[in-house]
C-alpha positions as CSV (number, residue, x, y, z in Angstrom):
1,X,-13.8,2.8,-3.4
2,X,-15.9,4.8,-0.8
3,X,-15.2,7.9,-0.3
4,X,-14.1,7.7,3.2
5,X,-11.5,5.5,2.6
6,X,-9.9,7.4,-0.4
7,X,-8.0,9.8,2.5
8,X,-6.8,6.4,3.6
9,X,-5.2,5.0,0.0
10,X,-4.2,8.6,-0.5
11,X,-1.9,8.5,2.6
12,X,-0.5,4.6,1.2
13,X,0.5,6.3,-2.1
14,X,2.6,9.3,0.0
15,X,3.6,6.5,2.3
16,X,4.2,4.0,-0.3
17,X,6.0,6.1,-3.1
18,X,9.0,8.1,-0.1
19,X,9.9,4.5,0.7
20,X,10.7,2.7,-2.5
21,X,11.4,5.8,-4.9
22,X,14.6,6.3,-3.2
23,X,16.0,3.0,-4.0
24,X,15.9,4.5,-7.9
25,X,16.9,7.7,-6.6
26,X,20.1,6.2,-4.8
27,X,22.9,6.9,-7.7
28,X,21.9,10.2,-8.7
29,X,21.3,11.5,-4.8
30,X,24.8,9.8,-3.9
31,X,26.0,12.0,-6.8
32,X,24.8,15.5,-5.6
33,X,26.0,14.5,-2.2
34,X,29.2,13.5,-3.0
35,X,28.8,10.2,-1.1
36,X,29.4,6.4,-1.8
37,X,26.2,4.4,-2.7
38,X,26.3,2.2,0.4
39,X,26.6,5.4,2.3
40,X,23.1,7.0,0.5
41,X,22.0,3.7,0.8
42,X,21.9,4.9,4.8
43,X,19.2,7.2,3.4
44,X,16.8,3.8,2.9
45,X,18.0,2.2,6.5
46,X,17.2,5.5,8.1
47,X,13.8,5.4,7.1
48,X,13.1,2.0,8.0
49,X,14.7,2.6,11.4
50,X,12.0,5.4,11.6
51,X,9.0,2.8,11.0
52,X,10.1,0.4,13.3
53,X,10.9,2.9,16.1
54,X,7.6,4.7,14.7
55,X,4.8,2.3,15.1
56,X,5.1,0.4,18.8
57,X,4.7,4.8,19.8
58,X,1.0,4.7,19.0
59,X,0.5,3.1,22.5
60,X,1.0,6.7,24.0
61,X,-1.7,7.8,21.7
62,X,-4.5,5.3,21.0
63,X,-7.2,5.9,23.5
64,X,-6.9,9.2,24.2
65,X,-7.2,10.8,20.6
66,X,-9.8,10.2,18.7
67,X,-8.5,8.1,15.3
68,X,-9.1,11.3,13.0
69,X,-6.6,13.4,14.9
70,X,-4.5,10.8,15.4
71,X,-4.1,10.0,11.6
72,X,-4.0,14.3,10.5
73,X,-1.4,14.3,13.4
74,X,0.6,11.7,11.7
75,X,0.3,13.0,8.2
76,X,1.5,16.6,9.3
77,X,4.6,15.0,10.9
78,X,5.0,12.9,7.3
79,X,4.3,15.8,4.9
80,X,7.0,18.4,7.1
81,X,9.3,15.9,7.2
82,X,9.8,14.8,3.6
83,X,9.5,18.6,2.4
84,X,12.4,19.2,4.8
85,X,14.2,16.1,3.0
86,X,13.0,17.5,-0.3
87,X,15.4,20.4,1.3
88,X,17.9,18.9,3.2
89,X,21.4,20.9,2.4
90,X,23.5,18.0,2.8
91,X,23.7,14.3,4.0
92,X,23.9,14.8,7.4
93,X,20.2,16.6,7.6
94,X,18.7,14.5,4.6
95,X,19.6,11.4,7.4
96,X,17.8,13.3,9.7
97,X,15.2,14.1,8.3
98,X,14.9,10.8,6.6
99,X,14.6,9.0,10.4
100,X,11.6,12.0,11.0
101,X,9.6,10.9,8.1
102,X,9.4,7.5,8.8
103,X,8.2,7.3,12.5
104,X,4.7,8.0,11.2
105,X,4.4,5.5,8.5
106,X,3.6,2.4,11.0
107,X,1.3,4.4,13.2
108,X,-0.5,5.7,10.1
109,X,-1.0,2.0,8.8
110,X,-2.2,0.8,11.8
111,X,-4.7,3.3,12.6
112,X,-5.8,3.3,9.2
113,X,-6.3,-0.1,9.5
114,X,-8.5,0.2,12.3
115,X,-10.5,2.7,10.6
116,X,-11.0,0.9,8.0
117,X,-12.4,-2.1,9.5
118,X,-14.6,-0.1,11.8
119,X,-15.9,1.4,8.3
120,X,-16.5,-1.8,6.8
121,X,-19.9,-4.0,6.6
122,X,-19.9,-7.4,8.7
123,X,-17.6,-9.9,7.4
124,X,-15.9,-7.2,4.8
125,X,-13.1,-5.9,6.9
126,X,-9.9,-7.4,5.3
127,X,-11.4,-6.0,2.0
128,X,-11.9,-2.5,3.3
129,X,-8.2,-2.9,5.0
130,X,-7.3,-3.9,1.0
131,X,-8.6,-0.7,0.0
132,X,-6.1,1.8,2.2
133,X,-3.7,-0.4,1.0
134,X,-4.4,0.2,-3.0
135,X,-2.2,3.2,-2.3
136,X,0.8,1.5,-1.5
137,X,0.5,-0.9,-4.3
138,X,-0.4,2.2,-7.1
139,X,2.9,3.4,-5.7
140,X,4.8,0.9,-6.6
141,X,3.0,0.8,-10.1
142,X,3.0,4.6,-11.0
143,X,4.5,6.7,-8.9
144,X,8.1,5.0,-7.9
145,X,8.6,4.7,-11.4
146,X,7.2,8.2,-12.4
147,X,9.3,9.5,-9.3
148,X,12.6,8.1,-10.6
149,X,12.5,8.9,-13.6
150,X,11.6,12.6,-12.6
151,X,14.8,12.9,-10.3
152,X,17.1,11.3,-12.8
153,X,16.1,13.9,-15.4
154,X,15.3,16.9,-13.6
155,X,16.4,16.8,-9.7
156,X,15.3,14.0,-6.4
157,X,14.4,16.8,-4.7
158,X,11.6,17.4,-7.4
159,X,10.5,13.5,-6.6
160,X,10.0,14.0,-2.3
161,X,8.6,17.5,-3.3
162,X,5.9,15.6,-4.7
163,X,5.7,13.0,-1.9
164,X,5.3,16.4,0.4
165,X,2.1,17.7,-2.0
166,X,0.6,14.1,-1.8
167,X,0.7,14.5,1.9
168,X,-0.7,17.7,2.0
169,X,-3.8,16.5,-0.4
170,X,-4.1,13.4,2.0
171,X,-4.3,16.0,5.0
172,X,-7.5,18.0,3.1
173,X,-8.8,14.5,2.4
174,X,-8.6,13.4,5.8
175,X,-10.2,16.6,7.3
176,X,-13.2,16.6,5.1
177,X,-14.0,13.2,4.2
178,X,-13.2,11.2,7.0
179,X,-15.6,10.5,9.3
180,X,-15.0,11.4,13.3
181,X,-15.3,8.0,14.8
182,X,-15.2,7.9,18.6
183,X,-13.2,6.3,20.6
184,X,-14.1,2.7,21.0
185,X,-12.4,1.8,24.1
186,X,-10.7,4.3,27.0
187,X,-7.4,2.0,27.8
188,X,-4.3,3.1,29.6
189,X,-0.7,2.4,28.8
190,X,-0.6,-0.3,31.1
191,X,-3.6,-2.0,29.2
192,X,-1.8,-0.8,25.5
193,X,1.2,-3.1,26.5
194,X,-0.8,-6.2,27.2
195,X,-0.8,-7.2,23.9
196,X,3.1,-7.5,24.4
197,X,2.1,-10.4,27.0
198,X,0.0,-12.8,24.9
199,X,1.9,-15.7,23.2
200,X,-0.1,-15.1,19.8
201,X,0.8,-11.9,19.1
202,X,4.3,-12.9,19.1
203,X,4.1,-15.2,16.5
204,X,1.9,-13.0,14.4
205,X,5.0,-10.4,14.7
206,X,7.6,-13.2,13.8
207,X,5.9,-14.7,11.6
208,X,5.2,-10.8,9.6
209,X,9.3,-10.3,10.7
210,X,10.3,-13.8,9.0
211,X,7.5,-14.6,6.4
212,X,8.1,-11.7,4.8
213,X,11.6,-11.2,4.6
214,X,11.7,-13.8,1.8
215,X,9.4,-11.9,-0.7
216,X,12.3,-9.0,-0.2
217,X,15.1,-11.1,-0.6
218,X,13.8,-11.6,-3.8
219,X,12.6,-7.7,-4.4
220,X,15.9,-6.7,-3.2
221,X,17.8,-8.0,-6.2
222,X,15.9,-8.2,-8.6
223,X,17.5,-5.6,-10.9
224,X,20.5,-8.2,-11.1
225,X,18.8,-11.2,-11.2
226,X,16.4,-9.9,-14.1
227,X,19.5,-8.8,-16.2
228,X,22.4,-10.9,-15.1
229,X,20.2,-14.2,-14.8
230,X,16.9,-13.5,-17.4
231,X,19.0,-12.0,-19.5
232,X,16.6,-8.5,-19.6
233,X,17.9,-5.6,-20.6
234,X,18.7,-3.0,-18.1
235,X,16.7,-0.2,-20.1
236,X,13.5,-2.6,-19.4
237,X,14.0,-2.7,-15.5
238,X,11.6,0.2,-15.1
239,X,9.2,-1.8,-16.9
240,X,10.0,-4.9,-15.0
241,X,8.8,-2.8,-11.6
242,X,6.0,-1.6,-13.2
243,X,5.1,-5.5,-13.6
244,X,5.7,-6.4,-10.4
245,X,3.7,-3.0,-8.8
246,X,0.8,-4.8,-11.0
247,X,0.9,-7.9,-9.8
248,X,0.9,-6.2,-6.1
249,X,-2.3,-4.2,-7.1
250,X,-4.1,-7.5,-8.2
251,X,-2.2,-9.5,-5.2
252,X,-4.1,-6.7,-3.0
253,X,-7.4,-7.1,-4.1
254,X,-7.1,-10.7,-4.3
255,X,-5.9,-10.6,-0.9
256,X,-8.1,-8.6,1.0
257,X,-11.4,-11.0,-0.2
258,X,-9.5,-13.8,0.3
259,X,-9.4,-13.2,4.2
260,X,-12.7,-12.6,4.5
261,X,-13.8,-15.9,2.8
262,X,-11.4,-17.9,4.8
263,X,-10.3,-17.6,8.4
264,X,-7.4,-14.7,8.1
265,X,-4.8,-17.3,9.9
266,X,-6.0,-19.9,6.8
267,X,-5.5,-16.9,3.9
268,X,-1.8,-16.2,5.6
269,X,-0.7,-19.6,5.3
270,X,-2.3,-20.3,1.9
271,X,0.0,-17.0,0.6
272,X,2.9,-17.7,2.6
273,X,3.1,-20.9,0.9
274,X,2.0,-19.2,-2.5
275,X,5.2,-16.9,-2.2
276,X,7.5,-20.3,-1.5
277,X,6.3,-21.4,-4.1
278,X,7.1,-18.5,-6.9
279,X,10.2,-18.1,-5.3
280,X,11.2,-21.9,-5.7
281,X,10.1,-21.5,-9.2
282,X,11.9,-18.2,-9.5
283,X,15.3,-20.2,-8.0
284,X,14.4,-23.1,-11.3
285,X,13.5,-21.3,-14.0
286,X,14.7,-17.7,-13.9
287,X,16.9,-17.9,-16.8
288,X,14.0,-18.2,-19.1
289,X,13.3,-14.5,-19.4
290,X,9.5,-14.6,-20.4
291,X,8.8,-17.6,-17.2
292,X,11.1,-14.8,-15.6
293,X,9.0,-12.1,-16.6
294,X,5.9,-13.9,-15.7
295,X,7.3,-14.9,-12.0
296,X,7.6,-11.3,-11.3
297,X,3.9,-10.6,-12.1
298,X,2.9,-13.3,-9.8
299,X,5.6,-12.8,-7.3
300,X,4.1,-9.0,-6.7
301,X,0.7,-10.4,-6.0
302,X,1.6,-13.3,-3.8
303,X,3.6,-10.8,-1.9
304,X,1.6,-7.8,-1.4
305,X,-1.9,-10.3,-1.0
306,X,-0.3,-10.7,2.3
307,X,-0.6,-7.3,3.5
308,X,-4.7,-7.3,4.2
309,X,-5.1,-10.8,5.8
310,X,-2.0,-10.0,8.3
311,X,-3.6,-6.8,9.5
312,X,-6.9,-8.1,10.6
313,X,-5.0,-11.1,12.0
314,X,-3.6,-8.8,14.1
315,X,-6.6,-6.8,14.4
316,X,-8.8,-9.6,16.0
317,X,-6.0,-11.1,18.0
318,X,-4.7,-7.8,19.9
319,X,-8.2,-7.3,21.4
320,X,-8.2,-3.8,23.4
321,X,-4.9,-3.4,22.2
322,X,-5.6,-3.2,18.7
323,X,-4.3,0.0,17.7
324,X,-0.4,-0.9,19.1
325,X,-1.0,-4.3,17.3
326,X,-1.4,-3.1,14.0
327,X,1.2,-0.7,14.3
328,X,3.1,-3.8,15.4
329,X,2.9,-5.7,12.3
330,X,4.0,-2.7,9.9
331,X,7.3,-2.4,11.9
332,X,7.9,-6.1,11.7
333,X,6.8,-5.6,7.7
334,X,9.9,-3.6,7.7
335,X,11.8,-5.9,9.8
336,X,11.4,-8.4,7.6
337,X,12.8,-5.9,4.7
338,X,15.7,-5.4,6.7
339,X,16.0,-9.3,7.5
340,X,15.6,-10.2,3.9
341,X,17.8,-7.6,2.2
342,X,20.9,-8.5,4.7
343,X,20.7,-12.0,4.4
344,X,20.2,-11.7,0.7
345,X,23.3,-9.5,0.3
346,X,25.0,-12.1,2.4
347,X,24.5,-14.8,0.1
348,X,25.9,-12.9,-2.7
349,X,28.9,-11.7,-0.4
350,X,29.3,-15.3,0.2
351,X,29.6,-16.0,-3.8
352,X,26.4,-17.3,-4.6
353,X,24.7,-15.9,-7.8
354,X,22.0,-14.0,-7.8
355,X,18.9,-16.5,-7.6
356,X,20.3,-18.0,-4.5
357,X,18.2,-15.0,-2.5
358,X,15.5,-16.6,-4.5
359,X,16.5,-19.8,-2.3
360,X,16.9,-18.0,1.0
361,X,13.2,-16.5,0.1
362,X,12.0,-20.1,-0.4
363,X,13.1,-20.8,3.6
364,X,11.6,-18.2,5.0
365,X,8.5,-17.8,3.8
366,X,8.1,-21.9,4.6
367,X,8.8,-20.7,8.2
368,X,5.9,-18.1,8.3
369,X,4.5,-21.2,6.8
370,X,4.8,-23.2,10.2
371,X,4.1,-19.6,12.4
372,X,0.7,-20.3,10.8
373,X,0.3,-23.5,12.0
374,X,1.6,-23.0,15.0
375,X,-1.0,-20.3,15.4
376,X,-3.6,-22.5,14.4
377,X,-2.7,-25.1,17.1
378,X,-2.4,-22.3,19.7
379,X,-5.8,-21.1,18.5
380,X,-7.2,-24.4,19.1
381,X,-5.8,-25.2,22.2
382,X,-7.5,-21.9,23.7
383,X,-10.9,-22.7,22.4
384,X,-10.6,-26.5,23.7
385,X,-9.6,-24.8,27.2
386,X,-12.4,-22.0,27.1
387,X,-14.9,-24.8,25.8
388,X,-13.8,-27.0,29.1
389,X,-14.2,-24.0,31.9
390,X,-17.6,-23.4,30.0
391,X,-18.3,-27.0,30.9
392,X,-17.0,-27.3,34.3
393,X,-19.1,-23.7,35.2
394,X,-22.1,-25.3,34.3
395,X,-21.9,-28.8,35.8
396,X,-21.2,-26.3,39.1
């Protein structure tokens, strides 16, 4: 990794470990607060609300600010706000301040992303995008499980402590190592919100908002369906994460070279059916533990190969409103957590075991499936259109 983009994964792995460590952390926080799970489970929703409220705000921002103060802006904001958490007296403030920490994780994706790409040689911009993402994914392999088993033995507050110090290192990073790019384009708010106005970026958003909401169907439960289904036991589960966090950090990599052999649109639909796949497969055969064990290896990488190739979708579709279009496509990443998660739950409310949100996951990622080809024949329809005024100016 070049240097310059190490401030970049630095801020995925702060980013990456505050949002899933509390789903380990939930019983033992619901304990010191003296509150229900579903109600600490608010804790999660709070910070998702934050990202998806968070991101569309870089419009205000982008253009005016160089990216290098945007992204130390946004990591001061992130490291203050989870050391208050870290801090936060009761549940009332640990809410709060749980909402706070997560408007800047969108934004910080998205202008990373930019960064990134504007960093990267011709034709290796998806793999540069990968990189700031190898953060997120190491996360997910070392620190989630490193931070829960911290603030089961010793205290949570121990666990976003951390999170704050890993934002504070990503803030030195940032200052000395990343380069002072200029502004590429001078746009104003008005110009920010065209992107809202063109038919494909909507059905990248969806399709990010959908697709994706079946690979967390399936993350969502997995602790049940691993030990109720596979027939795992439950002192493994941290080991079962582990797996799946290295099947994301392969998935990445695999991901980000993938879009830039292939058209990204092509690499999308070539994962989204990649994740329909492992998730039918998932639905068939989780109650053999090793296939089950396996599944979750390759379900990781399917899901998190996605991340690169959507970005500089979005990237090269929002034009002049690039910036708000990244941004974009992190919120509806956690839309589609939010999407998958309920209408997993649902399912299981409904008395279905615990592979049907396996099922569920199978549906929705065919959709993002046909969002893909829809944007391919939208795609093709503008090019046959520009291709026909090119022809008509000429015979002029």
């Amino acid at each position: 990794m070049k240097k310059e983009l190490l401030p970049l994964a630095l801020g995925g792995l702060s980013i990456g470990t505050t949002e899933f460590v509390m789903m380990g952390l939930l019983p033992t926080i619901s304990k010191y607060f003296d509150i229900t799970i579903s109600q600490a489970g608010g804790f999660i929703s709070m910070y998702a609300l934050g990202v998806v409220i968070g991101a569309p705000l870089i419009v205000f921002l982008s253009g005016r600010f160089t990216s290098k103060k945007i992204l130390l802006a946004l990591m001061v904001i992130f490291t203050v706000f989870n050391l208050l958490s870290a801090l936060s007296p009761n549940e009332t403030f640990m809410y709060i301040f749980r909402f706070l920490s997560g408007l800047p994780h969108g934004a910080f994706f998205g202008v990373g992303s930019i960064v990134a790409s504007r960093l990267a040689k011709e034709g290796q911009e998806a793999k540069n995008i990968s990189m700031m993402f190898a953060g997120l994914t190491f996360a997910n392999l070392i620190m989630v499980p490193l931070g829960t088993i911290l603030g089961q033995t010793f205290s949570w507050r121990i666990t976003l402590g951390i999170v704050a110090i890993i934002g504070f290192l990503t803030l030195l990073s940032l200052f000395l190592w990343l380069p002072n790019l200029p502004i590429r384009k001078q746009t104003d708010i008005r110009g920010e919100l065209s992107f809202f106005k063109t038919k494909e970026a909507w059905i990248i958003t969806l399709m990010t908002a959908i697709g994706t909401g079946g690979g967390f169907a399936w993350l969502s439960y997995i602790a049940p369906l691993m030990t109720k289904v596979a027939g795992v036991d439950e002192k493994y589960l941290m080991g079962i994460m582990m797996l799946v966090g290295l099947g994301m950090v392969v998935g990445n990599i695999f991901g980000g070279r993938l879009a830039d052999k292939v058209a990204p649109v092509k690499a999308c639909m070539i994962l989204f059916g990649a994740i329909a796949l492992n998730l039918l497969l998932v639905f068939l055969l989780a109650d053999n533990a090793i296939i089950a064990l396996i599944l979750c290896f390759t379900g990781g990488a399917c899901f998190l190969a996605l991340g690169a190739p959507i970005q500089i979708l979005m990237i090269k579709t929002a034009g002049k409103a690039e910036m708000v279009g990244a941004g974009v496509t992190q919120a509806a990443f956690n839309i589609g957590n939010s999407v998958g998660a309920f209408l997993g739950g649902l399912i299981l409310t409904l008395g279905y075991g615990y592979k049907y949100p396996s099922l569920l996951g199978v549906v929705l990622a065919i959709i993002g499936v046909g969002f893909t080809l829809l944007l391919l024949k939208t795609n093709k329809k503008k090019q046959a259109d520009l291709e026909l005024g090119r022809l008509a100016t000429c015979d002029k």
